[in-house]
Residue frames as a rotation matrix with the C-alpha (Angstrom) as fourth column:
UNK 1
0.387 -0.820 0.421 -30.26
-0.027 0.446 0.894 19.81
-0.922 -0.357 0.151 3.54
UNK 2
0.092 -0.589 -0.803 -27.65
-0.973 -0.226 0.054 20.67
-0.213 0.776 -0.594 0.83
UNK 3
-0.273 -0.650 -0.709 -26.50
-0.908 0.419 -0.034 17.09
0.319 0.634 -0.704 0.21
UNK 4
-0.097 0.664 0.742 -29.16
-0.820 0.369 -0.438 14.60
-0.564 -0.650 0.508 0.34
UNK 5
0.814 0.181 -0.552 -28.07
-0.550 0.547 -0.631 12.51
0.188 0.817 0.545 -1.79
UNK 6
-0.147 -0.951 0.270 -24.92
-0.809 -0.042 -0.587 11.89
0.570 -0.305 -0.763 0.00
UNK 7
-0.346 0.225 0.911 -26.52
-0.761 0.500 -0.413 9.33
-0.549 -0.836 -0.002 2.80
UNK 8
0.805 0.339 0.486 -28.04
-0.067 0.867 -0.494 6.44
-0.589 0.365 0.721 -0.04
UNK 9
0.802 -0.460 -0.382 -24.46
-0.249 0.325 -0.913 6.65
0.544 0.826 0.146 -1.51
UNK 10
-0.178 -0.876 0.449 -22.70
-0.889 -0.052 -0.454 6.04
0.421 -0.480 -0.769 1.30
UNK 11
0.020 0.344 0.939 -25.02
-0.558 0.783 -0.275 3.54
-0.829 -0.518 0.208 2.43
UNK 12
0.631 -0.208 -0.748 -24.45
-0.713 0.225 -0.664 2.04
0.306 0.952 -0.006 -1.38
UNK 13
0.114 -0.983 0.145 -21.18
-0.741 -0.182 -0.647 2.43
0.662 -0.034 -0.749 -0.95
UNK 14
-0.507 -0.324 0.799 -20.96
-0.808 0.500 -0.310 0.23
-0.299 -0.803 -0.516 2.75
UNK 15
0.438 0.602 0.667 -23.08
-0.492 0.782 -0.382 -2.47
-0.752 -0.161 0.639 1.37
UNK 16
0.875 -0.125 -0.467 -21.29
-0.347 0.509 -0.787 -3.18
0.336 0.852 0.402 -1.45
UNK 17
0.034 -0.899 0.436 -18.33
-0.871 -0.241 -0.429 -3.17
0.490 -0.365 -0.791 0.56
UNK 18
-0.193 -0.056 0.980 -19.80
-0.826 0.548 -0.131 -5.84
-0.530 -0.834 -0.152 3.18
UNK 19
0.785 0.391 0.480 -20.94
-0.368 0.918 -0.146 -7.84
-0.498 -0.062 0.865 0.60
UNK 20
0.517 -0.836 -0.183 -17.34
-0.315 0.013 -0.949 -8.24
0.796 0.548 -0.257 -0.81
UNK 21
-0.523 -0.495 0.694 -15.83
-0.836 0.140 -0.531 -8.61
0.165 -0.858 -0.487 2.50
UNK 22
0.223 0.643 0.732 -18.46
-0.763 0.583 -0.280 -11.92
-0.607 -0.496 0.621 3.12
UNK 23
0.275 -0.287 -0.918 -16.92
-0.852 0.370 -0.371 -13.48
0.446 0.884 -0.142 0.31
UNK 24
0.950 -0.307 -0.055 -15.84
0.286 0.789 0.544 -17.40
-0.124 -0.533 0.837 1.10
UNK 25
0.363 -0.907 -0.215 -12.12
-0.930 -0.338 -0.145 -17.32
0.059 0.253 -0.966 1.69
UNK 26
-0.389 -0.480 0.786 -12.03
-0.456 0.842 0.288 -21.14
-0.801 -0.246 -0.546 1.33
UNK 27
0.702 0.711 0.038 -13.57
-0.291 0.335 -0.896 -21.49
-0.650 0.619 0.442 -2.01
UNK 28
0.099 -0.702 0.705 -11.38
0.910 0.351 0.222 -23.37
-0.403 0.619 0.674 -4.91
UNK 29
0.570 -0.179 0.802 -11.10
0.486 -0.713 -0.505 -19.54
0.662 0.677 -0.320 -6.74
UNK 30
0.941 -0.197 0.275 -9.69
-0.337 -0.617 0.711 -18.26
0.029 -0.762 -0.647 -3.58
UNK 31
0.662 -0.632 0.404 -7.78
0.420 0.758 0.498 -21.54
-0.621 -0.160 0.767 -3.18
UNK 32
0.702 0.075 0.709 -6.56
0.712 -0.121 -0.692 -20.30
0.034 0.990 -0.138 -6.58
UNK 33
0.769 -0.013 0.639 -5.85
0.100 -0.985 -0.141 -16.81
0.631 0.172 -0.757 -6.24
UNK 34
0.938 -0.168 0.302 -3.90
-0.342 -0.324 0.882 -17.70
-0.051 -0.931 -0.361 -3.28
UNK 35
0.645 -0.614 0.455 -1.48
0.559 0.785 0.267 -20.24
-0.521 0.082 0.849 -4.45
UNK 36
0.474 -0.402 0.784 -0.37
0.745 -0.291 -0.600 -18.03
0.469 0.868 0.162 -7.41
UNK 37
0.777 -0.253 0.577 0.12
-0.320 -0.947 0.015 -14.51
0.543 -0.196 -0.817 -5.36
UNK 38
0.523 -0.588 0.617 2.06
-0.729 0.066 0.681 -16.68
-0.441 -0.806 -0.394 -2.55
UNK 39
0.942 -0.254 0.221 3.50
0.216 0.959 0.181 -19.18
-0.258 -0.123 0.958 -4.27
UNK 40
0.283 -0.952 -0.112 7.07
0.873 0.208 0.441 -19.54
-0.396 -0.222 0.891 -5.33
UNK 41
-0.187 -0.412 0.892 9.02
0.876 -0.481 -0.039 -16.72
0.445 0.774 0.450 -6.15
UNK 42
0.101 0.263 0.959 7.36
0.715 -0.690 0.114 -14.45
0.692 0.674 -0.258 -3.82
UNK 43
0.583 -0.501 -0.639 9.62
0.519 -0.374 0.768 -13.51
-0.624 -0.780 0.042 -1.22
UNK 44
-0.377 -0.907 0.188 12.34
0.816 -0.230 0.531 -12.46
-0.438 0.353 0.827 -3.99
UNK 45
-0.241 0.415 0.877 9.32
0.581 -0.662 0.473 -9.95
0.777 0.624 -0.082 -5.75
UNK 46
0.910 0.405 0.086 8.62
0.269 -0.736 0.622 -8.34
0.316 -0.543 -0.778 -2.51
UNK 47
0.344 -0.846 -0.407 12.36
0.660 -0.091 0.746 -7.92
-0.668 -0.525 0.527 -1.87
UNK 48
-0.400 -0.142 0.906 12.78
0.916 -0.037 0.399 -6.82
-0.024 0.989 0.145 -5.10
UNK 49
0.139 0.963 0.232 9.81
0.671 -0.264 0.693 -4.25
0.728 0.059 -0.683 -4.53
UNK 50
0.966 0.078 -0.244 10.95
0.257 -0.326 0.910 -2.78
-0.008 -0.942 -0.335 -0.85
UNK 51
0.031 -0.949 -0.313 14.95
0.856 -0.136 0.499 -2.55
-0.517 -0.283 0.808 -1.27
UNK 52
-0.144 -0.468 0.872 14.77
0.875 -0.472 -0.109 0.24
0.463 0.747 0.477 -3.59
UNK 53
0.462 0.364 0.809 12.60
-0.050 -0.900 0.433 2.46
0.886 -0.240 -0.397 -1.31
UNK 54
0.968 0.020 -0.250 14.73
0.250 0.010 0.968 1.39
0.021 -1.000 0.005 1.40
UNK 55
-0.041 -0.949 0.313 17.75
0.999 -0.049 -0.018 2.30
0.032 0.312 0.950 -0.20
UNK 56
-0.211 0.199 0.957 16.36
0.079 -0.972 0.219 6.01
0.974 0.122 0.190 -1.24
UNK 57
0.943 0.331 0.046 14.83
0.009 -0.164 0.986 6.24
0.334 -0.929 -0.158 2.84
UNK 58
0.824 -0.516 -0.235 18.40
0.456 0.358 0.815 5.16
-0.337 -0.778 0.530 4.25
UNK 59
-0.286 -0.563 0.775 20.39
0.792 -0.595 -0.139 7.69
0.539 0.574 0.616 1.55
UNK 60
0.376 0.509 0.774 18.18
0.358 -0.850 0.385 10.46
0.854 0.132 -0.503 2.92
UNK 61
0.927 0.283 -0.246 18.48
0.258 -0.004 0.966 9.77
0.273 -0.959 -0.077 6.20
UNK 62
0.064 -0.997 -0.037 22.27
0.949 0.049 0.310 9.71
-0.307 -0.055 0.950 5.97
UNK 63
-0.067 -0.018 0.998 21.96
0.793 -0.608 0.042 13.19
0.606 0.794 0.055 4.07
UNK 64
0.666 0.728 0.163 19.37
0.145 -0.340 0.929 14.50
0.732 -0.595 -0.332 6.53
UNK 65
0.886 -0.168 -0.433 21.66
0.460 0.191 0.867 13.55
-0.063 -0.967 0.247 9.40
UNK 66
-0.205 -0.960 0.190 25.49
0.977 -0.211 -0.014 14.77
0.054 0.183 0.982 8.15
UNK 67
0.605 0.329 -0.725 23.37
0.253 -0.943 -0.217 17.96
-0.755 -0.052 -0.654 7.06
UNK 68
0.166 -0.336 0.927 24.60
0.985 0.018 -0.170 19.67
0.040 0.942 0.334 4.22
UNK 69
-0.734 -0.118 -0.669 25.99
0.360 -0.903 -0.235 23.56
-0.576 -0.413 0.705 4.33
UNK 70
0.642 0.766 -0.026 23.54
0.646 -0.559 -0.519 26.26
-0.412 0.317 -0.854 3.33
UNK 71
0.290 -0.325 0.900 24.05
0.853 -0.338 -0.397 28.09
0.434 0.883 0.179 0.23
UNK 72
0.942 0.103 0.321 23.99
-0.011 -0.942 0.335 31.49
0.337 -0.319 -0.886 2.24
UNK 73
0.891 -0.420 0.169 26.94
0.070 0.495 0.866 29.97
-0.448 -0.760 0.471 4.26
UNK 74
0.725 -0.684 -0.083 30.77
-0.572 -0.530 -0.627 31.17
0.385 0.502 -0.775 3.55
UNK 75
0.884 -0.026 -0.467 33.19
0.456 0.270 0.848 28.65
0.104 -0.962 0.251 4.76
């Protein structure tokens, strides 16, 4: 087998994973971590964050949809 070395790094790989995922999510550092990411302010940073790509998505579409002539095209 070419890549036997593959199977104790994947199995690494998932344990290190589960033991991250088992973390408490009610511990005072969580408590922490949580207060700051959600606390005030952070409806306006994720608005902030999302309107630009929803501007550039809702340009395209509008592009996409009118269509534009092709260069080849004489009118």
């Amino acid at each position: 087998m070419r890549h036997s070395w593959l199977q104790p790094f994947v199995l690494l790989a998932i344990l290190l994973v589960a033991t991250v995922a088992f973390a408490c999510p009610d511990c005072a550092t969580s408590q922490v971590v949580k207060a700051s990411v959600l606390g005030e302010g952070f409806w306006s940073h994720l608005v902030m964050l999302v309107v630009p790509f929803l501007l550039i998505g809702a340009l395209s579409a509008f592009l996409y949809r009118i269509g534009l002539p092709s260069r080849g095209m004489k009118p």
